[in-house]
N, C-alpha and C positions, 0 to 999 in steps of 0.2 A: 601552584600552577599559575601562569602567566593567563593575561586576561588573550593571549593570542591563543592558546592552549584552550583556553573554555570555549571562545568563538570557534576552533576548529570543530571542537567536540562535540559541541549542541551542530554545528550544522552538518556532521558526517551520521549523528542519532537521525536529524531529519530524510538526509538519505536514505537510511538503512530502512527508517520505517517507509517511507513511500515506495521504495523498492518492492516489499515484504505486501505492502497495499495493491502496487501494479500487478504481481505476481498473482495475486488472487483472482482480480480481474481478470487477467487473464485465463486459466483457468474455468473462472463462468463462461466467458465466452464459448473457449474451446468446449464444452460441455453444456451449450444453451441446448443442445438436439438429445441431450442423454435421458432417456425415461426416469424420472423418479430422481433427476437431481436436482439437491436443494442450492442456493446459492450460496454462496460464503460470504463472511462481509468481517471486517477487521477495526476494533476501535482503538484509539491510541491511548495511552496514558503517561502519564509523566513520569520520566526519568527522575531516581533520585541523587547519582551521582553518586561514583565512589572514587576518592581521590587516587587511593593509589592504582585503580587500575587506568588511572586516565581521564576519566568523564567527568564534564561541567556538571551541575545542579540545574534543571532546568532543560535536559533532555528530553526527547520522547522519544517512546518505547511503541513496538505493535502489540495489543494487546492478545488477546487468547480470540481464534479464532471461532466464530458463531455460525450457527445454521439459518438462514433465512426462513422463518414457520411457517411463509404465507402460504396460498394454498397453489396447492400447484396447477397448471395449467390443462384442462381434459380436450383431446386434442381424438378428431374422428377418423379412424382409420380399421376399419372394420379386418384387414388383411394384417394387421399386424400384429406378433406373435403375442403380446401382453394385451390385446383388448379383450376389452369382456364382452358378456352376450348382448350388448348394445351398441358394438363396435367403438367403445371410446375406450383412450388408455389415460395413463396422466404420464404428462410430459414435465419439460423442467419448470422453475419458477423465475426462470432471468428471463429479464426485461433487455433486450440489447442497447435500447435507445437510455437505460441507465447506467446500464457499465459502460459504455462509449462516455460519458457522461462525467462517471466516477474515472475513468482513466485520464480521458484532457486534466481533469484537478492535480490527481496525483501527478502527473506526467509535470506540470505545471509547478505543484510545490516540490517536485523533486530540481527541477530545472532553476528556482529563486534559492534551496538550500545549495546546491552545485554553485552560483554566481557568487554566494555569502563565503561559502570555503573558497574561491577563487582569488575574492577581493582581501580575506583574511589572509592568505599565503603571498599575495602581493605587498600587503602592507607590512608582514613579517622580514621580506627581504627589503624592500627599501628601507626598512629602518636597518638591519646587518650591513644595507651597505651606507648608512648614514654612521652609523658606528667605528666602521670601517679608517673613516675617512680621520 
């Protein structure tokens, strides 16, 4: 595998996993008003690389997604069909001011692995067309 081929591949693994990250986030968001939802949160782990399907050594992967334990938010609403005889229910555990947070990052490392595959497909044709010549 050409060292152009590994640089593609660790930075389209970087992709895939922040993708896999935004999508989550997203998600929380969409889902910060839902009773009883916990939040999700994603950690990465390292690729190990398998030649013949393609992939450099030194990838990341998304790993297995988790349930956030903390405690969920008890929120007063005495009219609302899930409260109890003290008019509180529990609401979700996302923080928005964290996932807005956690998304500019990912949004960010997905946007430095995109420029790295960029500059890596640029440098593969100027050299085809140095070769060329």
């Amino acid at each position: 595998m050409s060292e152009f081929s590994n640089a593609l591949s660790l930075s389209s693994s970087g992709l895939r996993a922040q993708a896999q990250r935004l999508r989550h986030v997203a998600e929380n968001i969409a889902n910060a008003d839902t009773p009883g939802y916990r939040r999700k949160t994603v950690a990465f782990e390292s690729a190990r690389g398998d030649p013949d399907a393609g992939t450099a050594p030194g990838g990341v992967t998304a790993g297995a997604v988790r349930l956030d334990q903390g405690p969920l938010r008890q929120v007063y609403d005495p009219a609302h069909p899930l409260a109890d005889a003290t008019g509180h229910y529990d609401s979700s555990n996302v923080n928005l001011m964290i996932e807005m947070a956690d998304a500019r990052e990912a949004q960010r490392s997905y946007e430095a692995n995109l420029r790295m595959f960029d500059q890596t497909r640029q440098m593969s044709q100027g050299l085809i067309e140095l070769l060329r010549r």
